[in-house]
C-alpha positions as CSV (number, residue, x, y, z in Angstrom):
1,X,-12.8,-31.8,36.4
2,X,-11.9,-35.8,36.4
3,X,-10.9,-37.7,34.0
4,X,-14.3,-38.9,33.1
5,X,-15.6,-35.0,32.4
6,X,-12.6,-34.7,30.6
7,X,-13.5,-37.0,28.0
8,X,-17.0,-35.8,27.7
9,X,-15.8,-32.0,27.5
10,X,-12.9,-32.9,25.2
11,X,-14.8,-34.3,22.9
12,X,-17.3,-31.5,23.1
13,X,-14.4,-29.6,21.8
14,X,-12.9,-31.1,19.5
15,X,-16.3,-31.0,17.3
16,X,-16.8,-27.0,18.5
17,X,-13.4,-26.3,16.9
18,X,-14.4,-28.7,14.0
19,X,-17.4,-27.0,13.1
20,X,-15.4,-23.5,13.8
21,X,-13.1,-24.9,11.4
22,X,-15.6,-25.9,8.8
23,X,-17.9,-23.2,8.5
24,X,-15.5,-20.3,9.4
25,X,-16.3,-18.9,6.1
26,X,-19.7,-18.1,6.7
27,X,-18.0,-16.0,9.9
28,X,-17.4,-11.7,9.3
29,X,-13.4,-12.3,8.7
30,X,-12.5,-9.1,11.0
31,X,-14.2,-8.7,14.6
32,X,-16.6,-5.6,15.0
33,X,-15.2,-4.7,18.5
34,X,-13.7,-1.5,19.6
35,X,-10.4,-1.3,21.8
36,X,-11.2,-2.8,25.6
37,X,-14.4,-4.2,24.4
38,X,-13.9,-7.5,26.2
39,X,-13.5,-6.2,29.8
40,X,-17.2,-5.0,30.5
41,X,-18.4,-8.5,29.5
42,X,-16.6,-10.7,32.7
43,X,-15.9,-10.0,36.7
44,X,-13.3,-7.7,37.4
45,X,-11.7,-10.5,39.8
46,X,-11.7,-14.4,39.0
47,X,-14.4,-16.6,40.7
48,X,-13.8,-17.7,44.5
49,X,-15.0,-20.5,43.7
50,X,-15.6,-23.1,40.8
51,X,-18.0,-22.2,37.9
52,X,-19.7,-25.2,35.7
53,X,-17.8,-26.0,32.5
54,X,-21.3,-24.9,30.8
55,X,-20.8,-21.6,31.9
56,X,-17.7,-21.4,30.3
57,X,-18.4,-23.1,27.2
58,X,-20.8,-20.7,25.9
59,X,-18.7,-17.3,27.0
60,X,-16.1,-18.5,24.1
61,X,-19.1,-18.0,21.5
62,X,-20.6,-14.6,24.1
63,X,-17.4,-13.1,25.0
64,X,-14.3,-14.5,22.8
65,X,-15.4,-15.4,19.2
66,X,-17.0,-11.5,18.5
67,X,-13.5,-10.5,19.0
68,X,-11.6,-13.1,17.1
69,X,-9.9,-12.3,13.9
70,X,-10.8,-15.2,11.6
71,X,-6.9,-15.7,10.6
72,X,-7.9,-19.1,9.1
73,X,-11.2,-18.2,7.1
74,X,-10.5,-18.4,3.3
75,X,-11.4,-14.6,2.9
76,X,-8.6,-13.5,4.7
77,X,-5.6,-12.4,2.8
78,X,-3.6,-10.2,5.5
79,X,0.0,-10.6,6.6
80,X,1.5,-14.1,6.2
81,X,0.0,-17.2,6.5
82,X,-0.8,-18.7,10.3
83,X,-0.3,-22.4,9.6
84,X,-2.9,-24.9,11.3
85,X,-4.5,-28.4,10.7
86,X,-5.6,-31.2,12.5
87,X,-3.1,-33.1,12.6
88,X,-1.4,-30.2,14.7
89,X,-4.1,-29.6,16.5
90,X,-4.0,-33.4,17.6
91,X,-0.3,-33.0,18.2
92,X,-0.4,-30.1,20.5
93,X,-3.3,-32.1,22.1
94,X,-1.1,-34.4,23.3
95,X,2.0,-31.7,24.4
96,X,-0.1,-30.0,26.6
97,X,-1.5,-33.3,27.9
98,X,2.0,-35.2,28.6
99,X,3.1,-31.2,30.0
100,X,6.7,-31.8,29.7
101,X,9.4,-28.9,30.4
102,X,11.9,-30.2,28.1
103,X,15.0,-28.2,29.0
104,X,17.7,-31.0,29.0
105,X,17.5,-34.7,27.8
106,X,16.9,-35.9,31.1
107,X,13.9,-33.9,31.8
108,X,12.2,-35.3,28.5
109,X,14.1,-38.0,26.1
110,X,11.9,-38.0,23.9
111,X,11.1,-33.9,23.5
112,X,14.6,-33.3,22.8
113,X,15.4,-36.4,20.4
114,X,12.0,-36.1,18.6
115,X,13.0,-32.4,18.1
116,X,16.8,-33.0,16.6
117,X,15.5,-35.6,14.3
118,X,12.6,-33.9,13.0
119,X,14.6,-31.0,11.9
120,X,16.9,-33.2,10.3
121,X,14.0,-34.6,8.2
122,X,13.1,-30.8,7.6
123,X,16.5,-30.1,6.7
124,X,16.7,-32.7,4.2
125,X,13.4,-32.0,2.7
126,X,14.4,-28.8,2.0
127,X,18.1,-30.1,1.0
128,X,20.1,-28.1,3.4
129,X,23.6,-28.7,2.7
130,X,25.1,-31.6,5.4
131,X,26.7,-29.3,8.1
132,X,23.4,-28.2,9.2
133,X,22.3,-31.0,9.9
134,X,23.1,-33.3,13.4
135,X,22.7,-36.9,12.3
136,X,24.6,-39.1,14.7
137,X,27.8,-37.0,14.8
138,X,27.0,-34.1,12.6
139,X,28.6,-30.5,14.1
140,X,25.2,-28.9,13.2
141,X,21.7,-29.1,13.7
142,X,18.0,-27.8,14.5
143,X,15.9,-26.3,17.2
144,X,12.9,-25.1,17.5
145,X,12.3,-21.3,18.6
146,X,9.2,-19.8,18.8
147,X,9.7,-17.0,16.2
148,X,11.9,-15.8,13.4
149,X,12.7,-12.8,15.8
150,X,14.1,-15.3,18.3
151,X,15.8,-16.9,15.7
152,X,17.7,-13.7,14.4
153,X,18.0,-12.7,17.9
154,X,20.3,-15.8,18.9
155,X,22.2,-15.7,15.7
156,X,23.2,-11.8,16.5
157,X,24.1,-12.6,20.2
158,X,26.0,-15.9,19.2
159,X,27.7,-13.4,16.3
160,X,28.7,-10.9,19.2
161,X,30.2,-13.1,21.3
162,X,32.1,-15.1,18.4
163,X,33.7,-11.4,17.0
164,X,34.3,-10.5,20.6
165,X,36.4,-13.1,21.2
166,X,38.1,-13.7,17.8
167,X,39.3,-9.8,17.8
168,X,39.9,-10.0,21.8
169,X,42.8,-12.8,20.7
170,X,44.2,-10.7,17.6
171,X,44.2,-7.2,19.8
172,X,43.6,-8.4,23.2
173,X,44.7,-4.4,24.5
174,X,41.3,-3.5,23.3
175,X,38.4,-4.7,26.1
176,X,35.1,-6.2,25.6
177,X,33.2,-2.7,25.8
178,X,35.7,-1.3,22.9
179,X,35.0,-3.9,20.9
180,X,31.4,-3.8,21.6
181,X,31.1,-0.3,20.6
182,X,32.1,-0.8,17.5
183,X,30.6,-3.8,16.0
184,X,27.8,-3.4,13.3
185,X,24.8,-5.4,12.1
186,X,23.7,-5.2,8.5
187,X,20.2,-5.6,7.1
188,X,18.4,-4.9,4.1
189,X,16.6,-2.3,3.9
190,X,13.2,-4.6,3.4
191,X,14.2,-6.5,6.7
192,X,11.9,-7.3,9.2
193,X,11.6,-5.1,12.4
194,X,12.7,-8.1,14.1
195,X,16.1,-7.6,12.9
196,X,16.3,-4.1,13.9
197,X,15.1,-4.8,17.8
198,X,17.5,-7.9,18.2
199,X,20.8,-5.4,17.9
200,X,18.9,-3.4,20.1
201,X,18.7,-6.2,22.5
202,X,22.2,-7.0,21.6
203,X,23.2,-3.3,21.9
204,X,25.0,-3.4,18.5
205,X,25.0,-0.5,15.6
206,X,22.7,-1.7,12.6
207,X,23.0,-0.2,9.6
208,X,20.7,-0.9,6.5
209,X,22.1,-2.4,3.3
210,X,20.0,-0.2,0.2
211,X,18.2,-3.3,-2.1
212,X,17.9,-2.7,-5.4
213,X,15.1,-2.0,-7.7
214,X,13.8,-6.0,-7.6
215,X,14.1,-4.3,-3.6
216,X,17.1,-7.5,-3.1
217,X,20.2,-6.8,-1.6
218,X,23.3,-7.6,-4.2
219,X,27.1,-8.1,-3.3
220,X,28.2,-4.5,-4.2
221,X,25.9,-2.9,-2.0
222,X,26.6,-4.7,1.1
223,X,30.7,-4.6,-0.1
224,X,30.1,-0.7,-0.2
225,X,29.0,0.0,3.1
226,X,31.7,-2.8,5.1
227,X,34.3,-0.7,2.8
228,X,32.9,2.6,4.1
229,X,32.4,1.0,7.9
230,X,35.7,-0.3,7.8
231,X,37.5,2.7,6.6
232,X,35.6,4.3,9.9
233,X,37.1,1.9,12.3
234,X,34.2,0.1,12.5
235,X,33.9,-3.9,13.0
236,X,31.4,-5.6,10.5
237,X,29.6,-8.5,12.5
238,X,26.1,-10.0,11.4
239,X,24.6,-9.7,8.2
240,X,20.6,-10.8,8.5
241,X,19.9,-11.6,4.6
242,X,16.3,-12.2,3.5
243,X,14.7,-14.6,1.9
244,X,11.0,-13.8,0.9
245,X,10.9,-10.0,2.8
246,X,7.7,-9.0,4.6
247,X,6.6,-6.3,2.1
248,X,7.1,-7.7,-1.3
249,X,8.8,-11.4,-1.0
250,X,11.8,-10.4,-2.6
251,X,14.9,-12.0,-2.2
252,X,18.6,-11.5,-1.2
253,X,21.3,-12.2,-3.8
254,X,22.9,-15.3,-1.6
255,X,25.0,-16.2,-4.0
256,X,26.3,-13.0,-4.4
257,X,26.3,-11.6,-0.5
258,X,27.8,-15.2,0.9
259,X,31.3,-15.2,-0.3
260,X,31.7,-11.4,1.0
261,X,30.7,-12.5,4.3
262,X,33.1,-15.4,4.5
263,X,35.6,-13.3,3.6
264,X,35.0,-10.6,6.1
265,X,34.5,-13.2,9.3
266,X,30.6,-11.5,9.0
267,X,28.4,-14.0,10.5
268,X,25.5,-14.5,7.6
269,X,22.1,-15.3,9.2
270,X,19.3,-16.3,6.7
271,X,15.5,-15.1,7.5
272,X,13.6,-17.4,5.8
273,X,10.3,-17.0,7.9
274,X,7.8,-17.2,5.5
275,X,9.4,-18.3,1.9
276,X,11.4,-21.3,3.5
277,X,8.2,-23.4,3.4
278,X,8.7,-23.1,-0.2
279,X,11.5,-25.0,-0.9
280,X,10.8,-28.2,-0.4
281,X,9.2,-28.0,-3.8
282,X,12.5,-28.5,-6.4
283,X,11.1,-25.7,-8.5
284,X,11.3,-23.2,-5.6
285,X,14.4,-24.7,-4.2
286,X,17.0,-22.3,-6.5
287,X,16.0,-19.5,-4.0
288,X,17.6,-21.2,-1.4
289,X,21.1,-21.2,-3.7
290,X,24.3,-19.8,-1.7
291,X,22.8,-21.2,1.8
292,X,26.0,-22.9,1.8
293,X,27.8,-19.5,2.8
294,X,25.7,-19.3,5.6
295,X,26.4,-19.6,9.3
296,X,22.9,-20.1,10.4
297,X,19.0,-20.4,8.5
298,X,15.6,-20.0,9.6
299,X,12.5,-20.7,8.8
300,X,8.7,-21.0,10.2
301,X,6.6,-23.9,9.5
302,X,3.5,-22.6,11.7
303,X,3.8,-20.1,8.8
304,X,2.9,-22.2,5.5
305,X,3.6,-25.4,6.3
306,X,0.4,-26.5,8.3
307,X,2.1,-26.8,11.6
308,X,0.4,-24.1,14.2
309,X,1.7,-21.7,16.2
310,X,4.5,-21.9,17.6
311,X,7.4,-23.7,16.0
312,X,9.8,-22.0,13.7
313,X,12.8,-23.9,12.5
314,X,16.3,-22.6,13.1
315,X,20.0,-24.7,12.1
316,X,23.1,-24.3,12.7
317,X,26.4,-24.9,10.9
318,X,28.0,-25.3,14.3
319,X,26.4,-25.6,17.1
320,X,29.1,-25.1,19.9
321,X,28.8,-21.1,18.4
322,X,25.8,-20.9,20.1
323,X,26.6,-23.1,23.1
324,X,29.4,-20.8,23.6
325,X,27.5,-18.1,23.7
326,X,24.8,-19.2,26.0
327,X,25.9,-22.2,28.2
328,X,25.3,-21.9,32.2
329,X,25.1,-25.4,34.2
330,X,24.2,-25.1,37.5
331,X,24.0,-28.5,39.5
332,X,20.1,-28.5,39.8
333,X,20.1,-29.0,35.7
334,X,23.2,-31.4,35.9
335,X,22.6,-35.1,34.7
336,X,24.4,-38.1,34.5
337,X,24.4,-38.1,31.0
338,X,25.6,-35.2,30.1
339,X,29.2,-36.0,29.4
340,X,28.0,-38.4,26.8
341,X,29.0,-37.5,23.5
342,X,26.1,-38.9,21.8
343,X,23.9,-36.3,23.7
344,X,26.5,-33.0,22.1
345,X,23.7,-32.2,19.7
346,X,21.2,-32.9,22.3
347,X,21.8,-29.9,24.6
348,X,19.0,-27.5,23.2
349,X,18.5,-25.1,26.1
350,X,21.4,-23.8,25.2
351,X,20.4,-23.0,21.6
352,X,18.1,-20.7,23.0
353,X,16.8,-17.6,25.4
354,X,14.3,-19.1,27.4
355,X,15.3,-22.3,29.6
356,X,11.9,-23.7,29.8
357,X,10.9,-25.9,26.3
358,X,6.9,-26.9,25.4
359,X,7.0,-30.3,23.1
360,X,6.8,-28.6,19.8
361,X,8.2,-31.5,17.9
362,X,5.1,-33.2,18.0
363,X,2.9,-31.3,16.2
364,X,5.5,-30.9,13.5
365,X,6.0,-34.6,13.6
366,X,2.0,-35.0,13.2
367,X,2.2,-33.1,10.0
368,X,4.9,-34.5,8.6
369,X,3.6,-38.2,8.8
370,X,0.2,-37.4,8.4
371,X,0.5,-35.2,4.8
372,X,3.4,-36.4,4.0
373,X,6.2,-34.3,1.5
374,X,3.7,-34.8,-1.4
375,X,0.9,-33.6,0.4
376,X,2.4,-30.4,1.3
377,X,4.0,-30.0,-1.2
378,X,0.9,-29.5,-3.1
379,X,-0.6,-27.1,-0.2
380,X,2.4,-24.8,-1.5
381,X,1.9,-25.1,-5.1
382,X,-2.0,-24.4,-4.7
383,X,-1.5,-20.9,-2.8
384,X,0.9,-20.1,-5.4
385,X,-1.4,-21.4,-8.4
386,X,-3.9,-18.8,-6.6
387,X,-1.3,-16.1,-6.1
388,X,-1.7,-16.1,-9.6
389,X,-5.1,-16.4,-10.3
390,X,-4.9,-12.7,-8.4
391,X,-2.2,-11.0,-10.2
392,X,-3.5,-12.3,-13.7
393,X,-6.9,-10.5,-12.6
394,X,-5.1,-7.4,-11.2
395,X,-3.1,-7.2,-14.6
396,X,-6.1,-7.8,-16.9
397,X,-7.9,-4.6,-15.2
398,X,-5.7,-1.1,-16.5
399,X,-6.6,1.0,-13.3
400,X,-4.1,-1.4,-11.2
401,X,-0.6,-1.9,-11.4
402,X,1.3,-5.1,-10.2
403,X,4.4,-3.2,-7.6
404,X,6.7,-6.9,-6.9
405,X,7.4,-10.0,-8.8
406,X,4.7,-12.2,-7.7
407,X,7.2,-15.2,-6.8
408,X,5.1,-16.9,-4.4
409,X,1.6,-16.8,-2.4
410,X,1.9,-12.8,-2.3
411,X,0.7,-10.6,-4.6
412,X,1.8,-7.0,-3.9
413,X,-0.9,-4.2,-6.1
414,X,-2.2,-0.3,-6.0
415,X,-4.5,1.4,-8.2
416,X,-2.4,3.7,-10.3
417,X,-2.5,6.8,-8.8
418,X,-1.5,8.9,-5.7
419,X,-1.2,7.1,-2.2
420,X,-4.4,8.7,-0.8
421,X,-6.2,7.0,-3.6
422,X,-4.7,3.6,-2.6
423,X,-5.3,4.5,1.2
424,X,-9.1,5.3,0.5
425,X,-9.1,2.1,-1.3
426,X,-7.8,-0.3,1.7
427,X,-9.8,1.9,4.0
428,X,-13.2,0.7,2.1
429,X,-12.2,-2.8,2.1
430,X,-11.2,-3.5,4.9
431,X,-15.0,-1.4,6.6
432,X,-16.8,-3.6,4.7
433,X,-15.1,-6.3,6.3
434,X,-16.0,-9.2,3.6
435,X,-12.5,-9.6,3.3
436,X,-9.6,-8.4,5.4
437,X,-5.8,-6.8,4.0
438,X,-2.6,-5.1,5.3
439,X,-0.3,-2.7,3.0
440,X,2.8,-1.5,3.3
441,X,5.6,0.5,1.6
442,X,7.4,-0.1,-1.3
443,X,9.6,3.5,-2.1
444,X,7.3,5.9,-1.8
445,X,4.7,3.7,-2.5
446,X,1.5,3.3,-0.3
447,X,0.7,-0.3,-1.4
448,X,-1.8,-3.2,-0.8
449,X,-0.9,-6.9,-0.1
450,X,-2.9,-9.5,-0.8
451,X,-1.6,-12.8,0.4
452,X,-3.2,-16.4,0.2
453,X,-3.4,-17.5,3.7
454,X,-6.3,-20.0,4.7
455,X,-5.5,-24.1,4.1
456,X,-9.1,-23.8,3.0
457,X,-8.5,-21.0,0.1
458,X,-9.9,-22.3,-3.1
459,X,-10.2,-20.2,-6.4
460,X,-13.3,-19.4,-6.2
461,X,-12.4,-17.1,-3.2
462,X,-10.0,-15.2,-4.6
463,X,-12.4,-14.5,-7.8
464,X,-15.1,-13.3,-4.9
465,X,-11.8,-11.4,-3.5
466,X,-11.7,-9.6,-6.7
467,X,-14.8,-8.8,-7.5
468,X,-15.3,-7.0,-4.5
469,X,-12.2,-5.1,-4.9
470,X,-12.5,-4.2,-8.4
471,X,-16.3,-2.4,-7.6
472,X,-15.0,-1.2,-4.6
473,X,-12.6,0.6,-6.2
474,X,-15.1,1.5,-9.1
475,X,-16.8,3.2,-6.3
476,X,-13.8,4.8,-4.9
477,X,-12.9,6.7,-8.6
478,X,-16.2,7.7,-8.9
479,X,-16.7,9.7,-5.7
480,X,-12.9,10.5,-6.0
481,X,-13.2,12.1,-9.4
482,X,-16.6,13.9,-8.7
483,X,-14.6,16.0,-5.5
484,X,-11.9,16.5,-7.5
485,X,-14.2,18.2,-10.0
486,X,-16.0,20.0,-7.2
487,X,-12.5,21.5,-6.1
């Protein structure tokens, strides 16, 4: 392919995924496929030699679309959102096309420079207090990961090695394996798997914190355990609180957990994934309250703030924790500006696993610009107007029962009953496939989620949404009560 059949080709796709993008509603949300249906359709080995770009073309609507999840049609309500837009699209156009590996400032000025100042901006939409932030010669800043699990993962190892070294100069008989033995992580118990895996990867004890019955952690809960942990000989390290948890969007008492974690040397981490998008709407922004006692915040963008996948938004209150944790410089990534103290905050493949960095700025840049704070500002406000639209039309029908404060674009619900009823229930919806939900656990509870997701929701979705629900379940009782009256 030249440059010439590029153009032609590109353009052809750019109005395929237009028209995707415009008439995915009228597209079966969830894929009617069965486990390794995809590997009967194509070669077992790739071509020899070239195929047409024809060919090709029409295997994404033959072989890929039929197993596509339709994450961004407006009838799709499962998990979290998964940000997109054109803009982004446009953006991420362009990375792949300038195909930078942006590990250092010399091996892409702009990628790394972009990067620092568009977090800033994020930052101060959001109003992060200054020392996250790097400005010209902040002791903070932002990077983008590629998840919230990366995030929390690089908080926990830059935690480690800070508590290692900070106990290894108060009792320096004690070695590094001692100390590592007995450090422990804490987590609500509504934290996300994530946080869970990174002390696995980090090969840390993690214990969970109980929340309370609004499922938030408060101060005496976390204070009990440390007490109990410390009593045991134990060395509190890492707390991972939650903002806007996975099951419910509830949140952690900041203001409350903050001051117990600066008193302990307990290295706060804030998971923000999907709720942080939220706050840079000033009636949302109180949820963010006590971010101040943090040592390091996180949030995703390619969640709900119409940047795609990937770029999730992680700051720092100071950044040589994390260079000091991660810093190698062998002579082949050497440059002659790296003494330069202008460049300190500039050094981002040390903020991270990976060496290798993809020009995720851009996109986020794109969006920014593009929509604007007002714009997305009212993106937020609409899902939650529709958030509750739902719960107003769950709470007007007496068969279901409303499980979490509806706080933002998630509405958490279960037909009052036993958890078979409510599994039955998602079980029908989700074979009918008109729209497409996830549950999870709240207690003992088996319970449904229904969160606005698509940029393209509108109202009148979410009153088809419950329509179909409401005679589904009608259905459901019906057949449920006439077995139970057979047994």
């Amino acid at each position: 392919m030249d440059a010439a059949e590029f153009r032609k080709r590109g353009k052809e796709m750019v109005d395929y995924v237009a028209d995707y993008l415009e008439n995915i509603d009228k597209r079966q949300v969830f894929p009617d496929v069965e486990p390794g249906y995809l590997r009967p359709l194509i070669a077992d080995c790739a071509p020899q030699d070239p195929e047409n770009f024809e060919d090709v073309f029409k295997d994404i609507e033959k072989i890929i679309m039929p197993g596509v999840t339709h994450w961004h049609s407006p009838y799709f309500f499962a998990y979290f959102p998964a940000a997109s837009s054109f803009p982004a699209l446009l953006a991420d156009m362009l990375c792949g096309g300038i195909g930078c590996v942006g590990f250092s400032w010399a091996a892409s000025p702009a990628c790394t420079e972009l990067e620092t100042v568009t977090l800033d901006w994020l930052g101060k939409m959001i109003n992060l207090p200054q020392e996250f932030l790097a400005g010209k010669d902040g002791q903070g800043g932002g990077v983008i990961q590629g998840s919230a699990s990366e995030a929390t993962l690089i908080s926990l190892l830059a935690a480690r090695t800070k508590t290692i070294k900070r106990v290894q100069s108060e009792k320096p008989e004690l070695t590094e394996a001692e100390i590592m033995g007995r450090l422990v992580a804490y987590a609500s118990d509504q934290a996300h798997s994530s946080v869970e895996r990174a002390a696995l990867i980090g090969a840390v004890k993690i214990k969970n914190v109980p929340s309370d019955d609004t499922f938030s952690v408060c101060g005496s809960a976390l204070k009990k355990v440390l007490d109990e942990d410390k009593a045991a000989g134990l060395i509190p390290f890492f707390f991972c609180a939650t903002l806007g948890t996975t099951t419910c969007c509830s949140f952690d008492k900041l203001l409350e957990l903050g001051p117990i974690c600066n008193k302990e040397n307990i290295w706060m981490h804030i998971d923000a994934a999907y709720a942080g998008s939220a706050f840079i709407c000033p009636e949302f922004r109180h949820l963010l309250n006590g971010v101040e006692f943090a040592d390091s915040f996180n949030f995703n963008p390619h969640k709900w703030l119409l940047v795609n996948f990937d770029c999730s938004a992680m700051w720092v209150k100071k950044r040589s924790d994390l260079t000091g944790a991660f810093k190698l410089e062998p002579l082949y990534l050497q440059h002659h500006h790296q003494e330069s103290g202008a460049l300190s905050s500039l050094w981002l493949q040390h903020w991270q696993i990976p060496l290798g960095r993809r020009f995720r700025s851009l996109k986020l840049w794109f969006v920014l610009r593009l929509y604007g704070v007002t714009g997305l500002q009212e993106h937020i406000r609409k899902h939650v107007r529709l958030s509750h639209q739902f719960e107003h039309f769950v709470l007007q029908d007496e068969r279901f029962e409303i499980c979490a404060e509806v706080v933002l674009g998630l509405v958490c619900f279960r037909l009052k009953g036993s958890n078979e009823l409510n599994e039955a229930l998602l079980e029908s919806i989700n074979q009918a496939k008109k729209i497409h939900l996830v549950p999870c656990h709240l207690r003992e509870k088996f319970v449904l989620r229904f969160a606005i997701c698509s940029r393209t929701v509108e109202s009148t979705h979410i009153k088809f949404a419950w329509q179909h629900i409401s005679q589904l379940a009608s259905d459901l009782l019906k057949t449920w009560e006439q077995n139970h009256h057979q047994q």
